[in-house]
N, CA, C and O of each residue as an XYZ file, in Angstrom:
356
protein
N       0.851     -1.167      0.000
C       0.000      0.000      0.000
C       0.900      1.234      0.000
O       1.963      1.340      0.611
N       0.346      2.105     -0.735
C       1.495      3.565     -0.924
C       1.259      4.068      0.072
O       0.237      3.752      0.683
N       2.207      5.096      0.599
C       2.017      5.750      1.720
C       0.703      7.258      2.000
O       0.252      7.865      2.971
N       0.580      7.282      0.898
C      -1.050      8.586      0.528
C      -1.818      7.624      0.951
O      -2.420      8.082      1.922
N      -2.222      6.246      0.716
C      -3.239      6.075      0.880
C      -3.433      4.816      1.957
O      -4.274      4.021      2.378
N      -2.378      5.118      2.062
C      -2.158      4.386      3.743
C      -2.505      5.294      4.936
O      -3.283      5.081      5.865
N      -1.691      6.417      4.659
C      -2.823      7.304      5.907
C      -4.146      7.739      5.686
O      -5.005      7.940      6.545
N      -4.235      7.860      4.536
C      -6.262      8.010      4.049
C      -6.876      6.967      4.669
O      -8.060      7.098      4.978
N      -6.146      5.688      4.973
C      -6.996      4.771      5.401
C      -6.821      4.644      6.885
O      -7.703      4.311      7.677
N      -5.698      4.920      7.141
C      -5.669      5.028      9.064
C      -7.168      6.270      9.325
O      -8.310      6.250      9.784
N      -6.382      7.057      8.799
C      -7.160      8.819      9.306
C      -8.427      8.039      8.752
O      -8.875      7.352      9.671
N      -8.937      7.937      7.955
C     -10.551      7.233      7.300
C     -11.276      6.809      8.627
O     -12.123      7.388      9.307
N     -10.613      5.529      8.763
C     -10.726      4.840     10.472
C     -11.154      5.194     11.426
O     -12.126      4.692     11.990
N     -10.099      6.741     12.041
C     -10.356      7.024     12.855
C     -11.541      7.928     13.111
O     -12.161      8.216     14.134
N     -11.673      8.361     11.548
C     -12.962      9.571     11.496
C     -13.915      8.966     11.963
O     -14.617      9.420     12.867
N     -14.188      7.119     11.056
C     -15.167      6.460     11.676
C     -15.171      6.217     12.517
O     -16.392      6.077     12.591
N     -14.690      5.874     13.873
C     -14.731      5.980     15.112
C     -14.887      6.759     15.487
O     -15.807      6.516     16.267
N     -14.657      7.737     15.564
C     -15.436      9.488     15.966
C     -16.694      9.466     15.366
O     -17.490      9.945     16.174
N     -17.077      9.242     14.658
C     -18.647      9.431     14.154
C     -19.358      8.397     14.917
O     -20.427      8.638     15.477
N     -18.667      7.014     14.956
C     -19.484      5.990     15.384
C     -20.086      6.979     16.639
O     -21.177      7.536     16.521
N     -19.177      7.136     17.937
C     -18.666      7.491     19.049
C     -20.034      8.696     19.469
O     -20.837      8.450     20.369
N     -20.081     10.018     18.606
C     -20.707     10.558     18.530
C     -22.305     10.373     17.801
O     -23.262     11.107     18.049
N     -22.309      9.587     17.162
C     -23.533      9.034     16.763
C     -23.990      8.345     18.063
O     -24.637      8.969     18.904
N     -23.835      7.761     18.134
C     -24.076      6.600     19.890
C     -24.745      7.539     20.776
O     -25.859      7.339     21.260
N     -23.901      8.751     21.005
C     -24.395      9.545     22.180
C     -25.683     10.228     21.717
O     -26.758     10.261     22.315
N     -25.325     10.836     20.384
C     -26.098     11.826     20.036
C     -27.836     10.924     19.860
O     -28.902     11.499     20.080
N     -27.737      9.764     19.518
C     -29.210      9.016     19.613
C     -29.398      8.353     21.110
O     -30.501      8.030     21.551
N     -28.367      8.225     21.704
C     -28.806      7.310     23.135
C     -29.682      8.847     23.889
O     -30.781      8.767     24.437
N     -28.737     10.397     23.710
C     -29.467     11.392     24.684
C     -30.473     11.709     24.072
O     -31.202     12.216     24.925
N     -31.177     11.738     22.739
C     -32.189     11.948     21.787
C     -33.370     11.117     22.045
O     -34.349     11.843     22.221
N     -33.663      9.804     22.139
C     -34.047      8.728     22.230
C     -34.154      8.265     23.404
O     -35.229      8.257     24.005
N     -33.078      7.825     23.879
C     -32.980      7.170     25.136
C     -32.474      7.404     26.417
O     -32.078      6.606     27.266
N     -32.561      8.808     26.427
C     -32.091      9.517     27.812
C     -32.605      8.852     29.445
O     -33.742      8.381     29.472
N     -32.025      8.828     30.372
C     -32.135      8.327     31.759
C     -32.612      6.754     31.726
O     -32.995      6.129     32.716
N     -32.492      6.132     30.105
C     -32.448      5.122     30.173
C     -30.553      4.318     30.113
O     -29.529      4.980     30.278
N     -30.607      2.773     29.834
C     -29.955      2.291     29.662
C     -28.927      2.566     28.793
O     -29.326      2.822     27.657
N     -27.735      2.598     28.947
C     -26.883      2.993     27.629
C     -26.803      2.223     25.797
O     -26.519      2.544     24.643
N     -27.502      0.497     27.004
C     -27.209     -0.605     25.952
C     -29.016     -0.643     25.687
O     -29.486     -1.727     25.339
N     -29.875      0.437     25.847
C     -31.429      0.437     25.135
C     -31.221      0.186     23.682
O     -30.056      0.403     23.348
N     -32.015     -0.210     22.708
C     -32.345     -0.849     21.158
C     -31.215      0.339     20.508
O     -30.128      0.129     19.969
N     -31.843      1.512     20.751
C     -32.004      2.723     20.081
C     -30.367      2.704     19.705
O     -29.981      2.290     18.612
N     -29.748      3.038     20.402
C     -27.883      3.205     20.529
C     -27.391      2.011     20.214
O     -26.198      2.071     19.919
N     -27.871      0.927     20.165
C     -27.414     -0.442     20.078
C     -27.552     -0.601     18.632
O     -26.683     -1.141     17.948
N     -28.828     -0.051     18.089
C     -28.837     -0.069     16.480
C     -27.775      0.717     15.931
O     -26.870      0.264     15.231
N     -27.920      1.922     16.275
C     -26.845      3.124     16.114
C     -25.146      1.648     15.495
O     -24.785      1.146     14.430
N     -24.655      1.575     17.062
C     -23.835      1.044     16.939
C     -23.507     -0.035     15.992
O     -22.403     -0.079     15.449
N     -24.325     -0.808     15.802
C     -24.548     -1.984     14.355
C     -24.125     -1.392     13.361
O     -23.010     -1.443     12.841
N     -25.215     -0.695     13.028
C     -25.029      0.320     11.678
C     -23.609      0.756     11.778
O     -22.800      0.043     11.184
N     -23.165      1.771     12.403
C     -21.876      2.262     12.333
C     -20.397      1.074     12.188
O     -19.261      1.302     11.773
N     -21.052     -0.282     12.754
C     -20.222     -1.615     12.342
C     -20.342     -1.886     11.150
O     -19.453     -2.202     10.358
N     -21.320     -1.785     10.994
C     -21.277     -2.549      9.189
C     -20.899     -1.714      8.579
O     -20.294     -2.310      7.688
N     -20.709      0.329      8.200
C     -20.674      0.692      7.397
C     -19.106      1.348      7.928
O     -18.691      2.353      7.350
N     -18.292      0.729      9.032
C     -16.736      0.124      9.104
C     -16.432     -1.036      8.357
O     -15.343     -1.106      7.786
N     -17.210     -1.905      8.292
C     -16.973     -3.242      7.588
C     -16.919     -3.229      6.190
O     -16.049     -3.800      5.532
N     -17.920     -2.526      5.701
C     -17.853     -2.190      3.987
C     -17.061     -0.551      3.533
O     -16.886      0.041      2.468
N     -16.808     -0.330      4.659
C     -15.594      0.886      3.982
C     -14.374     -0.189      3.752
O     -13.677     -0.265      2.740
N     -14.297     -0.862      4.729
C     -12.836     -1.228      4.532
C     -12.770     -2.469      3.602
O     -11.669     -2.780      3.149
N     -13.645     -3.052      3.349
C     -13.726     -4.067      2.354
C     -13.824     -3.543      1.148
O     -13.111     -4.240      0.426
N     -14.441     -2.479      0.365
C     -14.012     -1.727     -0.638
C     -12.697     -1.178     -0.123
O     -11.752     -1.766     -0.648
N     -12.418     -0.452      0.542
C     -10.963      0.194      0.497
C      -9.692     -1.208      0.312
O      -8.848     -0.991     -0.557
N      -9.592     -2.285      0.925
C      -8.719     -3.005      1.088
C      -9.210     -4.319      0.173
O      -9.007     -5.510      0.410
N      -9.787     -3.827     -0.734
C      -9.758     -5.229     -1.744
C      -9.103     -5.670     -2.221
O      -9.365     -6.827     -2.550
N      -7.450     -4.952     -2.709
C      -6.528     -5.743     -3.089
C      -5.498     -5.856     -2.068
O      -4.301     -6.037     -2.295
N      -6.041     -5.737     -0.938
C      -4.530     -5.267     -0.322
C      -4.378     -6.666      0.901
O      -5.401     -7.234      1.283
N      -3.342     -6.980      1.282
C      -3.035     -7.996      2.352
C      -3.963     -7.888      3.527
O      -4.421     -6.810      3.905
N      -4.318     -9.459      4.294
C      -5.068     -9.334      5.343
C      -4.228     -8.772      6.591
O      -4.764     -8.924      7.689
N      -3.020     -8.163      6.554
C      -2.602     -7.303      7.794
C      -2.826     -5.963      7.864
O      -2.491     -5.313      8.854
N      -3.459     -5.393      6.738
C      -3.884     -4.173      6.986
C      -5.566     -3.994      7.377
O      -6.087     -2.906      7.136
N      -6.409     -5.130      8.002
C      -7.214     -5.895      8.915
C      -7.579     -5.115     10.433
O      -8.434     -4.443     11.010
N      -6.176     -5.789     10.599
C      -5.771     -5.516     11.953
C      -5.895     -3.874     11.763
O      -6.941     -3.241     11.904
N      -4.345     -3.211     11.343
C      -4.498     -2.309     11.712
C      -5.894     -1.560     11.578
O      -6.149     -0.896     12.582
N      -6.860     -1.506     10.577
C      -8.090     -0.962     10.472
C      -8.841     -1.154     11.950
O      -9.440     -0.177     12.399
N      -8.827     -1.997     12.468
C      -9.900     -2.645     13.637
C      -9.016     -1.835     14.919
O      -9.594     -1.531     15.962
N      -7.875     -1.602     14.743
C      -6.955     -0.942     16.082
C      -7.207      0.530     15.745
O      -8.205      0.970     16.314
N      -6.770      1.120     15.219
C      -7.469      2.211     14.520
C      -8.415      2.902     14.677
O      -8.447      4.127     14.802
N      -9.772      1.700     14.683
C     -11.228      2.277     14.716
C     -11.226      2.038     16.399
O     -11.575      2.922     17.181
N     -10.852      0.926     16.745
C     -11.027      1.012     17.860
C     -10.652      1.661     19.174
O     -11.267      1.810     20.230
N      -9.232      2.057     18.694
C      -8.419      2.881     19.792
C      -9.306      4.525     19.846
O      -9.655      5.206     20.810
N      -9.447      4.737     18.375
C     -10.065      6.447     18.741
C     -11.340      6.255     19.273
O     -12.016      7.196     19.688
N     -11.899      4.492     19.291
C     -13.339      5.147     20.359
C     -13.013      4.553     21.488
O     -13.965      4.336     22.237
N     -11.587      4.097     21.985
C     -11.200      3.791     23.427
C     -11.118      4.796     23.648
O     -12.124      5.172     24.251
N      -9.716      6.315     23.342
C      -9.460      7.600     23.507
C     -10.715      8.098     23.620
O     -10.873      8.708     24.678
N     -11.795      8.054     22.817
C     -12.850      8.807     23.753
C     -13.480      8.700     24.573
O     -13.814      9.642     25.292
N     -13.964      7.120     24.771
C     -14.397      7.130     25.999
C     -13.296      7.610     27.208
O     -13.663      8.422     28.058
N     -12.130      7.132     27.217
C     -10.869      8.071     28.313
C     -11.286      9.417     28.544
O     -11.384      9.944     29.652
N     -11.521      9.930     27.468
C     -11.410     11.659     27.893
C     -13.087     11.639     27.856
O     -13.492     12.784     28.059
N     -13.678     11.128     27.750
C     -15.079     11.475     28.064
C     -15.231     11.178     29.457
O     -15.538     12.191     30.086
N     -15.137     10.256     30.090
C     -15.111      9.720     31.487
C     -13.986     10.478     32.319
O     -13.807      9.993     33.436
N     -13.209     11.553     31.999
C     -12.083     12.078     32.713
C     -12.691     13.139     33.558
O     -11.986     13.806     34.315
């Protein structure tokens, strides 16, 4: 993978994890406020925002080796670990 579009695809990642992140909240306080965090509403949220990680990166990485996998899934996942950190701080 060239290096342009090796960070298009880290940075890609992480955007989606920030959106996931903020999508979540923005329908759990919309929807499902003083309820459960894990209510339908945010839980769908979250699906959706899985699958449309799953088919970014399956178009983006169609020719490319299954180790750039991993990094995609560390990626998405670390920027919505980092937020929950600084959200809970």
């Amino acid at each position: 993978m060239k290096s342009r579009k090796h960070s298009f695809f880290i940075l890609s990642n992480a955007i989606l994890g920030l959106i996931t992140c903020f999508s979540y909240l923005y329908v759990w306080l919309t929807y499902a406020f003083m309820e459960s965090m894990l209510s339908w509403q945010p839980l769908v949220t979250l699906v959706f925002a899985m699958v449309v990680f799953f088919l970014w990166n399956k178009w983006l990485l169609l020719r490319e080796r299954r180790k750039y996998w991993l990094q995609a899934v560390f990626s998405y996942g670390a920027t919505i670990v980092v937020f929950i950190y600084f959200l809970t701080k």
